[in-house]
Steps between C-alpha positions, in 0.01 A plus 500: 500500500802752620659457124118579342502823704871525380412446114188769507707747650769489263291475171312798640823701529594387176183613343498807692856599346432345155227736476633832654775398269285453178325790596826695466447606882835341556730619240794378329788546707319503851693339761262263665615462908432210705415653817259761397300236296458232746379781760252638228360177455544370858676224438854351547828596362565107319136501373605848351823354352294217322280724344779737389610147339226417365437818306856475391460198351235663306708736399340797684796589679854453541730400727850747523719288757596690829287831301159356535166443307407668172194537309591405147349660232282371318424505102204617353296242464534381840406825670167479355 
């Protein structure tokens, strides 16, 4: 049950940031910060991590090593 609870909260983060990504909210360049994420959403610092993953692997953002998390920008077609 714990790791149900676990897998909502992280596809709703992901959504959350795939959208305000999408919707150009977050632009190209923005560093995206652990902390402040998992205290906006209320929720813990790893589960933050594994959605920053996740949307990296979707190629929403990118990871610069010891810089931090990037949105990427995005073509055309996908920010439609």
């Amino acid at each position: 049950m714990i790791e149900s609870k676990h897998a909502r909260l992280v596809d709703e983060v992901v959504r959350s940031l795939s959208s305000a990504i999408l919707a150009g909210d977050l632009r190209p360049g923005h560093r995206l910060t652990v902390i402040p994420i998992a205290q906006a959403f209320g929720i813990s610092q790893s589960t933050t991590r594994e959605a920053l993953l996740m949307l990296e692997q979707r190629g929403l953002v990118s990871t610069n090593p010891r810089r931090g998390v990037f949105v990427t920008p995005l073509s055309e077609r996908e920010s439609m």
